[in-house]
Backbone as XML, in Angstrom:
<?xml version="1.0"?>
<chain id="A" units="angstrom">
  <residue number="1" name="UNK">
    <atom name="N" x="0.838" y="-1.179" z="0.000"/>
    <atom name="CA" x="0.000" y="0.000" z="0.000"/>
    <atom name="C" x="0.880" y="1.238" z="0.000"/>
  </residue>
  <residue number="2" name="UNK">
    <atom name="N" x="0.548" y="2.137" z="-0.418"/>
    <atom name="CA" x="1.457" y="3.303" z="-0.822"/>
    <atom name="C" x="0.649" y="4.236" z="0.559"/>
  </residue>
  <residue number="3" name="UNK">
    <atom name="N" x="1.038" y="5.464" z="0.807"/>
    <atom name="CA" x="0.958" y="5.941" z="1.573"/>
    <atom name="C" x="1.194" y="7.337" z="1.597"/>
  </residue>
  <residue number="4" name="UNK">
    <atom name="N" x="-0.400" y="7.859" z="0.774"/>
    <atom name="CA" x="-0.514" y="9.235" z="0.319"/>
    <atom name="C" x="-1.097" y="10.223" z="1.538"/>
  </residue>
  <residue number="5" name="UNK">
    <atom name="N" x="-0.825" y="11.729" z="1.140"/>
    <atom name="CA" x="-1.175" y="12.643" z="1.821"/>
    <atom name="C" x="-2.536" y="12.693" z="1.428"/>
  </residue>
  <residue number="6" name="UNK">
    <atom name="N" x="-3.164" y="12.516" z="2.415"/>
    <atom name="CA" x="-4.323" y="12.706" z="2.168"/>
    <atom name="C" x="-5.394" y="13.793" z="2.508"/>
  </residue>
  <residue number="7" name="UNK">
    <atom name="N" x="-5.324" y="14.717" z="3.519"/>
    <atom name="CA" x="-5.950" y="15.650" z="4.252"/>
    <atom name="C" x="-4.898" y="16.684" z="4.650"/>
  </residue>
  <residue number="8" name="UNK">
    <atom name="N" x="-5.129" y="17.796" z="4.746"/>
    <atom name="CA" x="-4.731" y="19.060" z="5.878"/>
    <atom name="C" x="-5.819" y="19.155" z="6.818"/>
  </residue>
  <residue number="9" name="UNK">
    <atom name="N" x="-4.912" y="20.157" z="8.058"/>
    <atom name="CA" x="-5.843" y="20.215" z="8.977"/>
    <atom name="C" x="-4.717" y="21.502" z="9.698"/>
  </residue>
  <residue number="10" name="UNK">
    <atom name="N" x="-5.565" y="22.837" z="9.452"/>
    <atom name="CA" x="-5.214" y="23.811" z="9.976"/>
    <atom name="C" x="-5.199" y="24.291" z="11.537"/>
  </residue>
  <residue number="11" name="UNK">
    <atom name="N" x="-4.556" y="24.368" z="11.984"/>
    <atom name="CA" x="-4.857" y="24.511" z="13.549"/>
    <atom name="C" x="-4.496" y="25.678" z="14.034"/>
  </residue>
  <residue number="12" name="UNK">
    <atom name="N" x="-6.013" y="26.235" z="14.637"/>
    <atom name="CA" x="-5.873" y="28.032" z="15.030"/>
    <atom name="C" x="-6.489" y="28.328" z="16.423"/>
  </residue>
  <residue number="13" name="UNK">
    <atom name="N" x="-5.706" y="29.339" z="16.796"/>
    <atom name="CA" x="-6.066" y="29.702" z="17.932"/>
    <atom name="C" x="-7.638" y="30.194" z="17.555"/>
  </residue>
  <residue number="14" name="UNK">
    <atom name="N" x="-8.046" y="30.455" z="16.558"/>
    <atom name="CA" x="-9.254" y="31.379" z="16.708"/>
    <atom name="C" x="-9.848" y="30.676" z="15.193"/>
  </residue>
  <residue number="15" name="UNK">
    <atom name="N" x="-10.633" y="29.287" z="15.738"/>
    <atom name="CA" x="-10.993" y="28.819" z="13.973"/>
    <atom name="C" x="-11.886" y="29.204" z="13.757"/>
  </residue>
  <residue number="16" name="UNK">
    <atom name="N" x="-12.794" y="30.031" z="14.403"/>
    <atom name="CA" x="-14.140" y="30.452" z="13.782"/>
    <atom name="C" x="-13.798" y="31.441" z="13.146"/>
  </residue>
  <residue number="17" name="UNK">
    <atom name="N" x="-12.884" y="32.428" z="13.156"/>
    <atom name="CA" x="-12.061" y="33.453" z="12.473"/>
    <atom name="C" x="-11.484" y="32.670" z="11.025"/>
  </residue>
  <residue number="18" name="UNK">
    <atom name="N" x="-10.112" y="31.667" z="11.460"/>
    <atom name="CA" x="-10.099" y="31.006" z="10.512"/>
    <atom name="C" x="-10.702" y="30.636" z="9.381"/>
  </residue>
  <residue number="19" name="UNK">
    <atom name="N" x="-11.869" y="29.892" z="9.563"/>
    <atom name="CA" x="-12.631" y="29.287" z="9.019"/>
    <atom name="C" x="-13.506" y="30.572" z="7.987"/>
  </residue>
  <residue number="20" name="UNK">
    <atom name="N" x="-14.095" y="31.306" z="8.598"/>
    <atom name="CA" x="-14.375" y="32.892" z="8.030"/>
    <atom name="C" x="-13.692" y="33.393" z="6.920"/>
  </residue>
  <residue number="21" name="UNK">
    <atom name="N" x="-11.933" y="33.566" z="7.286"/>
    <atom name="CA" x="-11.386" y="34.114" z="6.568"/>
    <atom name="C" x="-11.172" y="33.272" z="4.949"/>
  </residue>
  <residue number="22" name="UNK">
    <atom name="N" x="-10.793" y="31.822" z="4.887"/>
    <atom name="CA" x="-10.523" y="30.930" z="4.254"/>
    <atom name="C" x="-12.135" y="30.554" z="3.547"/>
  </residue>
  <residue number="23" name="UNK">
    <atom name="N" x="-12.847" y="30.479" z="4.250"/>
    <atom name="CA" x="-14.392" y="30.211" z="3.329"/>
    <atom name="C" x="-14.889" y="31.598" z="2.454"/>
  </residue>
  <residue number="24" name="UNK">
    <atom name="N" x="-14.296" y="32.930" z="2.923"/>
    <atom name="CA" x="-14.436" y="33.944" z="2.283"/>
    <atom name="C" x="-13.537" y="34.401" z="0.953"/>
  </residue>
  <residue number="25" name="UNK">
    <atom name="N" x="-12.241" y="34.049" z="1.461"/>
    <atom name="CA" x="-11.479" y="34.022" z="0.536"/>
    <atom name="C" x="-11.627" y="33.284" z="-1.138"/>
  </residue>
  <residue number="26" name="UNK">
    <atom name="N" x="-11.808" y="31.917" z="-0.237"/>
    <atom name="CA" x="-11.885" y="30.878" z="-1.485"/>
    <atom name="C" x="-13.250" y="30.178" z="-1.688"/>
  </residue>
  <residue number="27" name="UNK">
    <atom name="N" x="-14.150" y="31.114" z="-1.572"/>
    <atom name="CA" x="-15.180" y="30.198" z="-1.424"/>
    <atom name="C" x="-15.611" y="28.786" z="-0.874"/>
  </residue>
  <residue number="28" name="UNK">
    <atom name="N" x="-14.784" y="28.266" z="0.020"/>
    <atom name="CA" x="-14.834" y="27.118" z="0.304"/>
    <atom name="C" x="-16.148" y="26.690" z="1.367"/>
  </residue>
  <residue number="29" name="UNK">
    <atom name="N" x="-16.615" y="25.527" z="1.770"/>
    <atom name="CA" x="-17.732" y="25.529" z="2.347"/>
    <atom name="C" x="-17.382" y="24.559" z="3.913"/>
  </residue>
  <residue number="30" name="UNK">
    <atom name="N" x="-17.485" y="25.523" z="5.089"/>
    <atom name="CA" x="-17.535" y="24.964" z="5.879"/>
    <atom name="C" x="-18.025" y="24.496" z="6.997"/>
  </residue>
  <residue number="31" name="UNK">
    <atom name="N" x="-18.071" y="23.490" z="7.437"/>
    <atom name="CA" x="-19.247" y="22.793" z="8.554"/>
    <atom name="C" x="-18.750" y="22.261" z="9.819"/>
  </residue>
  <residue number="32" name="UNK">
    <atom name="N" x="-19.249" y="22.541" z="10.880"/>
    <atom name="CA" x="-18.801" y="21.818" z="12.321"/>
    <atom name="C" x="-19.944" y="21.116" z="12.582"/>
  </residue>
  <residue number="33" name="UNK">
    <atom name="N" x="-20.728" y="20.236" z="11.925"/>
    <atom name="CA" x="-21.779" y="19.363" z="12.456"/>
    <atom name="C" x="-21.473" y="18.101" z="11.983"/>
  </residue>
  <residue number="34" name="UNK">
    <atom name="N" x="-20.566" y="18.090" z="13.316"/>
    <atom name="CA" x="-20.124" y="16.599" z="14.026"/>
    <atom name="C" x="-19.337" y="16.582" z="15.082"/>
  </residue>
  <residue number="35" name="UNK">
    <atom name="N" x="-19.511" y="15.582" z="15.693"/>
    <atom name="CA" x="-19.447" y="15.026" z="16.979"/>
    <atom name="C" x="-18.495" y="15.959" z="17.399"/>
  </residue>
  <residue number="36" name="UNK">
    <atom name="N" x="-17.115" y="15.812" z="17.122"/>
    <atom name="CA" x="-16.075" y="17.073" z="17.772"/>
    <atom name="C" x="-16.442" y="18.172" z="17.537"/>
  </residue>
  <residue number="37" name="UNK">
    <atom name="N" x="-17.340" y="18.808" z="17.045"/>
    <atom name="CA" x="-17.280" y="20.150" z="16.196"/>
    <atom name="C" x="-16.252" y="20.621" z="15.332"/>
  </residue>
  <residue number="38" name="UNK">
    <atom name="N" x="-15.603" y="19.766" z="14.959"/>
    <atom name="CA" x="-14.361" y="19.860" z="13.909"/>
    <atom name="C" x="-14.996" y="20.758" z="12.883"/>
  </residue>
  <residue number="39" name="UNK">
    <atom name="N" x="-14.155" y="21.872" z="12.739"/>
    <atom name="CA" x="-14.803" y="22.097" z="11.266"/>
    <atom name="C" x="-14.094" y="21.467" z="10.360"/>
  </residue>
  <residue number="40" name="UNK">
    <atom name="N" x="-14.907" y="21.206" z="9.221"/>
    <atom name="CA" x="-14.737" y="20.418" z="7.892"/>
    <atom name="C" x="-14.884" y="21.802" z="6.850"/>
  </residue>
  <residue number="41" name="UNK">
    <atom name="N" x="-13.858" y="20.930" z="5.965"/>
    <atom name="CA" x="-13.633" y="22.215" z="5.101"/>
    <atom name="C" x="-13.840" y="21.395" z="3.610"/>
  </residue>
  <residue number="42" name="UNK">
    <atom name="N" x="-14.782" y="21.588" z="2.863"/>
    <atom name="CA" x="-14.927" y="21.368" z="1.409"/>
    <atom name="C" x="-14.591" y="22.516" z="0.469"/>
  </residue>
  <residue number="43" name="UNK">
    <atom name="N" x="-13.537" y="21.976" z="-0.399"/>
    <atom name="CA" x="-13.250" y="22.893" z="-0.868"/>
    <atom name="C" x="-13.249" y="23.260" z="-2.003"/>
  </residue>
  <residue number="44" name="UNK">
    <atom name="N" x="-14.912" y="22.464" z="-2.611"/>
    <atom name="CA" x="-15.327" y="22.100" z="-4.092"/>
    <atom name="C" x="-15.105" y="21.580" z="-5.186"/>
  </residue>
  <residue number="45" name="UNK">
    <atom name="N" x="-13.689" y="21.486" z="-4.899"/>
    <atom name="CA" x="-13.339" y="20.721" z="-6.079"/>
    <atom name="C" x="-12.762" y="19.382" z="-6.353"/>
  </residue>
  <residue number="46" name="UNK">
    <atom name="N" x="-12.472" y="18.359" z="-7.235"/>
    <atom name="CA" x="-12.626" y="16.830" z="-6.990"/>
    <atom name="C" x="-11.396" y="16.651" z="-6.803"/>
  </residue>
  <residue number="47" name="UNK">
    <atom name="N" x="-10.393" y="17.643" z="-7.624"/>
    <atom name="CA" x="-8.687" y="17.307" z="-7.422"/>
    <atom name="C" x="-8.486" y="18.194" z="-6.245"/>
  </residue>
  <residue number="48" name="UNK">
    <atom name="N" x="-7.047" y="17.392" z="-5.521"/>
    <atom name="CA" x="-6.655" y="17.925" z="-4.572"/>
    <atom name="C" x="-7.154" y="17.661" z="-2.895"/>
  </residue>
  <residue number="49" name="UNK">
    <atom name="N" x="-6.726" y="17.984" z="-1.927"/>
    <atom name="CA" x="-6.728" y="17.327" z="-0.708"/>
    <atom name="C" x="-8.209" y="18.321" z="-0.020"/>
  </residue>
  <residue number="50" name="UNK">
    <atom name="N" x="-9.267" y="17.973" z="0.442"/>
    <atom name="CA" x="-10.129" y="18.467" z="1.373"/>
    <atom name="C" x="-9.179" y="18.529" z="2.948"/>
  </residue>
  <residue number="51" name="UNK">
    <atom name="N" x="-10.055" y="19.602" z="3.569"/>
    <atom name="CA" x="-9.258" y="19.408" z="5.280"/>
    <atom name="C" x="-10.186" y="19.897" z="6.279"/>
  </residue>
  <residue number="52" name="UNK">
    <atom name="N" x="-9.440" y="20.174" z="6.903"/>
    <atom name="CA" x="-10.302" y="20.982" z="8.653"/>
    <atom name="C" x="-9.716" y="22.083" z="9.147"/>
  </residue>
  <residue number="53" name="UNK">
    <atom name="N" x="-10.428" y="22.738" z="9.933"/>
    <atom name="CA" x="-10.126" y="23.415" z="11.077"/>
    <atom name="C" x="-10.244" y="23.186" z="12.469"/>
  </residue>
  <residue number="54" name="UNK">
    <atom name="N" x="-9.009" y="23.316" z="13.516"/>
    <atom name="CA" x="-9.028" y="22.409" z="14.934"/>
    <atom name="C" x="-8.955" y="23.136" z="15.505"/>
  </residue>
  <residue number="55" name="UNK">
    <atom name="N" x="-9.087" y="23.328" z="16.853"/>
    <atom name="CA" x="-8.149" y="24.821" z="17.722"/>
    <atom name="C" x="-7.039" y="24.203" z="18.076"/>
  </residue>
  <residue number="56" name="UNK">
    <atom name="N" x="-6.320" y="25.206" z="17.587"/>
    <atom name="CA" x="-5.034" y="25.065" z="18.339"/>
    <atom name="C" x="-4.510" y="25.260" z="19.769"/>
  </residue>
  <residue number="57" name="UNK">
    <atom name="N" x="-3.544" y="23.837" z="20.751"/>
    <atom name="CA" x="-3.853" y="23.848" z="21.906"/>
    <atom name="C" x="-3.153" y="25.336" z="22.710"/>
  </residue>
  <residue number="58" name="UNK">
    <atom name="N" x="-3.256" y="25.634" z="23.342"/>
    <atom name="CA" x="-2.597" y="27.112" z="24.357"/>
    <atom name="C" x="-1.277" y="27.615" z="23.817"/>
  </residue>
  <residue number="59" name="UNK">
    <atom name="N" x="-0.716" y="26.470" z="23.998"/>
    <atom name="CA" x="0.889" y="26.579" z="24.180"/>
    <atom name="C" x="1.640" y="26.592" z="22.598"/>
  </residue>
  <residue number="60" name="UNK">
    <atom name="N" x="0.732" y="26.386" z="21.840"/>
    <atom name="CA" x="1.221" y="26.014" z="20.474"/>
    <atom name="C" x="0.909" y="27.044" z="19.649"/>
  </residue>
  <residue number="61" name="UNK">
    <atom name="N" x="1.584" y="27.411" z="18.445"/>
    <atom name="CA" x="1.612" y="28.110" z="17.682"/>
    <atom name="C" x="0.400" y="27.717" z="16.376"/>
  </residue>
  <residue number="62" name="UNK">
    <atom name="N" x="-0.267" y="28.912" z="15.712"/>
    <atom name="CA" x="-0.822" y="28.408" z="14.459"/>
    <atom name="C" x="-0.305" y="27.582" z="13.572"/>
  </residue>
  <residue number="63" name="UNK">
    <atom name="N" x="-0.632" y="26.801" z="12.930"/>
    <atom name="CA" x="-0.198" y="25.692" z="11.995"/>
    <atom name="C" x="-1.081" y="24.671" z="10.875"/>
  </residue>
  <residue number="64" name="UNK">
    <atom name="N" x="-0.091" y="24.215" z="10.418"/>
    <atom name="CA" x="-1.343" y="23.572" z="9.425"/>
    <atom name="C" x="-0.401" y="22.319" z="9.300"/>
  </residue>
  <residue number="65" name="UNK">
    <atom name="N" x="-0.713" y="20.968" z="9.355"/>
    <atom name="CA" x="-1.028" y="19.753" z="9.475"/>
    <atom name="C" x="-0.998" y="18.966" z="8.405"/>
  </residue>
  <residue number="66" name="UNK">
    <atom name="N" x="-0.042" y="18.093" z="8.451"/>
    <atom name="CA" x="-1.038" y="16.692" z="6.824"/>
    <atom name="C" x="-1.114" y="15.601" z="7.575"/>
  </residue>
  <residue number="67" name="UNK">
    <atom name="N" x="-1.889" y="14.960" z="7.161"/>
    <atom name="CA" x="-2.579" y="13.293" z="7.708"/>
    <atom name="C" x="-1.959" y="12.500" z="6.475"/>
  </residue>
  <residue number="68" name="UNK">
    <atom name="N" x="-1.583" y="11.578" z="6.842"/>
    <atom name="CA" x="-0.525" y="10.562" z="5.751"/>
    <atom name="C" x="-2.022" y="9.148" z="5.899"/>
  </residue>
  <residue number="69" name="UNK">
    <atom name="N" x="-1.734" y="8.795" z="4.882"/>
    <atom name="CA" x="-2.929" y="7.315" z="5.069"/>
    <atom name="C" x="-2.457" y="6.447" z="5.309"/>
  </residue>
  <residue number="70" name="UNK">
    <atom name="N" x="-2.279" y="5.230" z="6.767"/>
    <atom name="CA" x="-1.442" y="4.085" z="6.526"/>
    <atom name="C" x="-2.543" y="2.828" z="6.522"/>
  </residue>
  <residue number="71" name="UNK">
    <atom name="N" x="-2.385" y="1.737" z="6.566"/>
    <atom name="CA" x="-2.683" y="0.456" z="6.761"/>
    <atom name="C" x="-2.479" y="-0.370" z="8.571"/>
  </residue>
  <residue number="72" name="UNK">
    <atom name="N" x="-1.921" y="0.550" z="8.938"/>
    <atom name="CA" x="-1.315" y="0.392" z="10.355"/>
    <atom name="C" x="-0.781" y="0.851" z="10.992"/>
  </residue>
  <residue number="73" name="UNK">
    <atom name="N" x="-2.161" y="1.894" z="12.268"/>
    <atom name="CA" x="-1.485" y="3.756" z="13.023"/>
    <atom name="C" x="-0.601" y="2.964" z="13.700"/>
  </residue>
  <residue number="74" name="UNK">
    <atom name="N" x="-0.355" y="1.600" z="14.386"/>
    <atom name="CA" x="0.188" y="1.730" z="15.267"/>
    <atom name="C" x="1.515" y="0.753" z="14.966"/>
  </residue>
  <residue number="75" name="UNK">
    <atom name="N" x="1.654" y="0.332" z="14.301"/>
    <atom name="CA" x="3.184" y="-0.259" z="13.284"/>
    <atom name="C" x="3.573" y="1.119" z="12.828"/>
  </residue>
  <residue number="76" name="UNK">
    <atom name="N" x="3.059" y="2.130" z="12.525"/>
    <atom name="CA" x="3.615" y="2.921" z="11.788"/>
    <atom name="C" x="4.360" y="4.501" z="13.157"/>
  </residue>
  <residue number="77" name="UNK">
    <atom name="N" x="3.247" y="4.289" z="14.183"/>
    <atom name="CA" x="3.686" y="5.360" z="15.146"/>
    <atom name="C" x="5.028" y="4.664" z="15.735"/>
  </residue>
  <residue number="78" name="UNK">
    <atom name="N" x="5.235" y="3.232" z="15.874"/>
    <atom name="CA" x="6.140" y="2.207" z="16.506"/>
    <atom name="C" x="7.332" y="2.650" z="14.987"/>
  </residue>
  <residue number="79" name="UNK">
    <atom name="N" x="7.166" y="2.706" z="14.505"/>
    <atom name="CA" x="8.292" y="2.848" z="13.645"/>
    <atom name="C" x="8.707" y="4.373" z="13.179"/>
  </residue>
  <residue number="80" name="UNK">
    <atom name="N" x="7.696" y="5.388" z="13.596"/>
    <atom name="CA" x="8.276" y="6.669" z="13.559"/>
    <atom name="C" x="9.158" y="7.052" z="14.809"/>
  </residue>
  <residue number="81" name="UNK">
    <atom name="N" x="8.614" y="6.417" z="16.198"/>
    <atom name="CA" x="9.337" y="6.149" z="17.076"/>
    <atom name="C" x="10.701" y="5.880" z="17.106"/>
  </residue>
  <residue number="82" name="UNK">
    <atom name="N" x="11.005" y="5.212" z="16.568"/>
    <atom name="CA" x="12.172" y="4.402" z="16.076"/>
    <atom name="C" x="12.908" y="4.822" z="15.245"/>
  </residue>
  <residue number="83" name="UNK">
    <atom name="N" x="12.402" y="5.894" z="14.250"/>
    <atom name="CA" x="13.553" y="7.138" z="13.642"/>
    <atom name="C" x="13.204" y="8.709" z="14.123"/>
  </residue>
  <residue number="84" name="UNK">
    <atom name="N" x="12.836" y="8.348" z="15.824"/>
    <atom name="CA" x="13.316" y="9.790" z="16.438"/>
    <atom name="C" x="11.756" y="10.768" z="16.648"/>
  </residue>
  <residue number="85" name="UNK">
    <atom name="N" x="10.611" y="10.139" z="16.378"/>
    <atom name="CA" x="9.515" y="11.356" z="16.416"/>
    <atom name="C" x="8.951" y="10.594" z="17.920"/>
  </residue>
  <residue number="86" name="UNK">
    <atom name="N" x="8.441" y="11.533" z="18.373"/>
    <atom name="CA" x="8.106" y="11.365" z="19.391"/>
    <atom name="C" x="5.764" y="11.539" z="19.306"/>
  </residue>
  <residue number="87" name="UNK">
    <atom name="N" x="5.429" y="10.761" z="20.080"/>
    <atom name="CA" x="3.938" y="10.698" z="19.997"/>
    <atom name="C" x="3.280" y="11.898" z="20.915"/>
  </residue>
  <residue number="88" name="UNK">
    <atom name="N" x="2.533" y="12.311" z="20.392"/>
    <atom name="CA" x="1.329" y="13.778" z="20.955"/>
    <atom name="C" x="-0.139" y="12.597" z="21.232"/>
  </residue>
  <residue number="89" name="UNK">
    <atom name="N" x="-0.524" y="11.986" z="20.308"/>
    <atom name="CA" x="-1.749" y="11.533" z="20.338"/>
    <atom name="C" x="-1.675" y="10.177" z="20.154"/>
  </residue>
  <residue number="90" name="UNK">
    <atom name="N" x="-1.599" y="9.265" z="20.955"/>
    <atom name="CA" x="-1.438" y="7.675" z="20.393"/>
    <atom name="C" x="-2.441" y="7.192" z="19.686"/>
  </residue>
  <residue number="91" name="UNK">
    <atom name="N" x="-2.751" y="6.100" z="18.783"/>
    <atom name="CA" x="-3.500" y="5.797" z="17.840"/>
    <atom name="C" x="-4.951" y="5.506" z="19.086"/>
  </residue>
  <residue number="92" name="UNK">
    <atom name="N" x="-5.471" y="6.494" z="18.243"/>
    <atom name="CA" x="-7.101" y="6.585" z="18.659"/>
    <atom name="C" x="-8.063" y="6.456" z="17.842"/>
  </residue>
  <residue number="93" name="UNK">
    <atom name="N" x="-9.026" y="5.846" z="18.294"/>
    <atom name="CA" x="-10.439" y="5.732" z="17.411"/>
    <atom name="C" x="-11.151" y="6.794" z="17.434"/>
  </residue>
  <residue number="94" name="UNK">
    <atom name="N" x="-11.498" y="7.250" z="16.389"/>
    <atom name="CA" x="-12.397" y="8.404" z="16.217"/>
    <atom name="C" x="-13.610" y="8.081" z="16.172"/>
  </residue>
  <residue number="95" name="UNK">
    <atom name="N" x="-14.953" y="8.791" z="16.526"/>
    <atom name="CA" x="-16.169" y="8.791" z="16.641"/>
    <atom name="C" x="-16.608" y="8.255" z="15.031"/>
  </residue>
  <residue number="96" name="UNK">
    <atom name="N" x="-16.488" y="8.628" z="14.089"/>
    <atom name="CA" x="-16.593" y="7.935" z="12.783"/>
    <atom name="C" x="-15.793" y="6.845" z="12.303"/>
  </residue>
  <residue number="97" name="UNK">
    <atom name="N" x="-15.264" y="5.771" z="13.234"/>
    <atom name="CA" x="-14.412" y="4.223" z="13.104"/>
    <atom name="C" x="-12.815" y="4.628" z="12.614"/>
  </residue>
  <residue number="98" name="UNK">
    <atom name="N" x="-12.771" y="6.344" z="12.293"/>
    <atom name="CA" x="-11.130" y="5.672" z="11.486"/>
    <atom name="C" x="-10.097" y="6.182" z="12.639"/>
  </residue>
  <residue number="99" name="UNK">
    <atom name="N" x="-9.038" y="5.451" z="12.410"/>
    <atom name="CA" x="-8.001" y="5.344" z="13.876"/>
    <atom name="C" x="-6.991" y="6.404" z="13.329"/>
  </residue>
  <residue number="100" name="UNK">
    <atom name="N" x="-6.707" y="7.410" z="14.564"/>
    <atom name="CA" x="-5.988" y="8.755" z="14.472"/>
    <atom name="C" x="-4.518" y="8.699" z="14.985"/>
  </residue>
  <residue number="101" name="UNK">
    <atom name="N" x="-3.521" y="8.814" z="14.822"/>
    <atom name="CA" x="-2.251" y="9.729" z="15.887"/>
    <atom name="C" x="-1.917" y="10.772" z="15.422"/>
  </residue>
  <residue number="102" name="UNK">
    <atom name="N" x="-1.133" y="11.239" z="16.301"/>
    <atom name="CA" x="-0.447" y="12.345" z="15.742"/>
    <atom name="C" x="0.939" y="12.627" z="16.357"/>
  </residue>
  <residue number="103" name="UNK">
    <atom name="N" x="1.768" y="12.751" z="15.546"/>
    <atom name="CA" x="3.620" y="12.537" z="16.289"/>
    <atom name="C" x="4.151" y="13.997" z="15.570"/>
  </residue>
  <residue number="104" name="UNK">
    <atom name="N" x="4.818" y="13.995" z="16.713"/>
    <atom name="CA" x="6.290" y="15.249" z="16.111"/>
    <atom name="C" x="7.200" y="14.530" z="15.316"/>
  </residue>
  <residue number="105" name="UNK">
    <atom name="N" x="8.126" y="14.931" z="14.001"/>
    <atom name="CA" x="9.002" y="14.378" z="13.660"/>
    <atom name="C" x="10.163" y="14.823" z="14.325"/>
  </residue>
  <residue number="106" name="UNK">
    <atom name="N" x="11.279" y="14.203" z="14.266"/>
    <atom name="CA" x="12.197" y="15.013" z="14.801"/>
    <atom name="C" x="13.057" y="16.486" z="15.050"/>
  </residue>
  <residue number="107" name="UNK">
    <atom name="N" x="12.411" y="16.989" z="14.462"/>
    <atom name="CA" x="12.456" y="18.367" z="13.829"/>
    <atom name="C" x="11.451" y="19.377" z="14.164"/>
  </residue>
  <residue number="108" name="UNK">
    <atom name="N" x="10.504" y="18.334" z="15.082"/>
    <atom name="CA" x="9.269" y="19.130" z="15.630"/>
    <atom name="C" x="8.161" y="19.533" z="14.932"/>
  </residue>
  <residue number="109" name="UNK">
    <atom name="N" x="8.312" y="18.805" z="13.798"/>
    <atom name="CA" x="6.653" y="19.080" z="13.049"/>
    <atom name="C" x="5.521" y="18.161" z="13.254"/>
  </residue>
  <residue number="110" name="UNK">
    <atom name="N" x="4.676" y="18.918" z="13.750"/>
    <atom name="CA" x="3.730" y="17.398" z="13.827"/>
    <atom name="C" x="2.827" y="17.514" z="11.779"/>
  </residue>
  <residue number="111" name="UNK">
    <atom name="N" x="2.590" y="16.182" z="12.690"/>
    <atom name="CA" x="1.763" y="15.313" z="11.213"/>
    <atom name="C" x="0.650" y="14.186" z="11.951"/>
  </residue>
  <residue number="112" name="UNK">
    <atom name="N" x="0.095" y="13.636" z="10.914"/>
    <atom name="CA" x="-0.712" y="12.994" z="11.962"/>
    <atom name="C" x="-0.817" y="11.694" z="10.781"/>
  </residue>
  <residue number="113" name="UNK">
    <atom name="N" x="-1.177" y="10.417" z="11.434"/>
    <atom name="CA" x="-0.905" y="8.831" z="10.821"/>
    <atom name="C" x="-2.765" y="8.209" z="10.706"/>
  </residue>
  <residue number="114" name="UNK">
    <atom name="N" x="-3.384" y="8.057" z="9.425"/>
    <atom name="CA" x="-4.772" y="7.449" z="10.167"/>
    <atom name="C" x="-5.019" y="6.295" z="9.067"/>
  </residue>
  <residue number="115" name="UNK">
    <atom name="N" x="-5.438" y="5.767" z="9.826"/>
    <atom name="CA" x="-6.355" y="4.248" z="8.807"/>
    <atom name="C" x="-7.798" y="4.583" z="8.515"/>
  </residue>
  <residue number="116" name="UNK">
    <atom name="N" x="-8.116" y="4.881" z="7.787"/>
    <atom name="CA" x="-9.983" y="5.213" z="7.635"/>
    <atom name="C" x="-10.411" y="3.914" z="7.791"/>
  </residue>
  <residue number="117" name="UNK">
    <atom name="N" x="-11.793" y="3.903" z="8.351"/>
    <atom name="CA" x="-12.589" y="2.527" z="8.538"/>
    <atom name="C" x="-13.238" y="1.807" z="7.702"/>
  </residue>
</chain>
């Protein structure tokens, strides 16, 4: 299995701002009706990656995020481990079945690892 980028996911101190500015800009269409209140970001068109808006936690700076697709969050967090990234979110099930992490690489970027259900 190959192991494409599949999603962004912007993370702001202030996503209802966010979300405002970016749905105004680009027309894009966005929704928080679901379970986290995540906003979801459609961004109309068929090519190219859809994403979200999260809040970003206190201590952390604005940022924006890619979700990689694996076959296995937790072979794969065990082996980012193992060339130096350290885990934020251990592989979790999300309210819609697909399993989440999210790790720093060594360099301090996070990214995040998921299996859809």
């Amino acid at each position: 299995m190959s192991n494409p980028v599949t999603q962004f996911q912007i993370l702001s101190k202030d996503p209802e701002a966010t979300a405002r500015f970016y749905g105004q800009l680009f027309g894009w269409t966005i929704d928080a009706n679901n379970a986290l209140g995540y906003r979801r970001i459609d961004t109309g068109a068929k090519d190219g990656l859809q994403g979200g808006i999260w809040p970003a936690p206190p201590e952390a700076p604005n940022f924006v995020q890619l979700f990689i697709q694996v076959d296995d969050c937790a072979a794969h967090v065990a082996k980012a481990g193992a060339l130096g990234a350290k885990v934020i979110v251990p592989p979790s099930r999300l309210p819609d079945g697909d399993e989440l992490a999210i790790l720093l690489d060594p360099n301090g970027l996070s990214f995040g690892v998921f299996k859809p259900h």
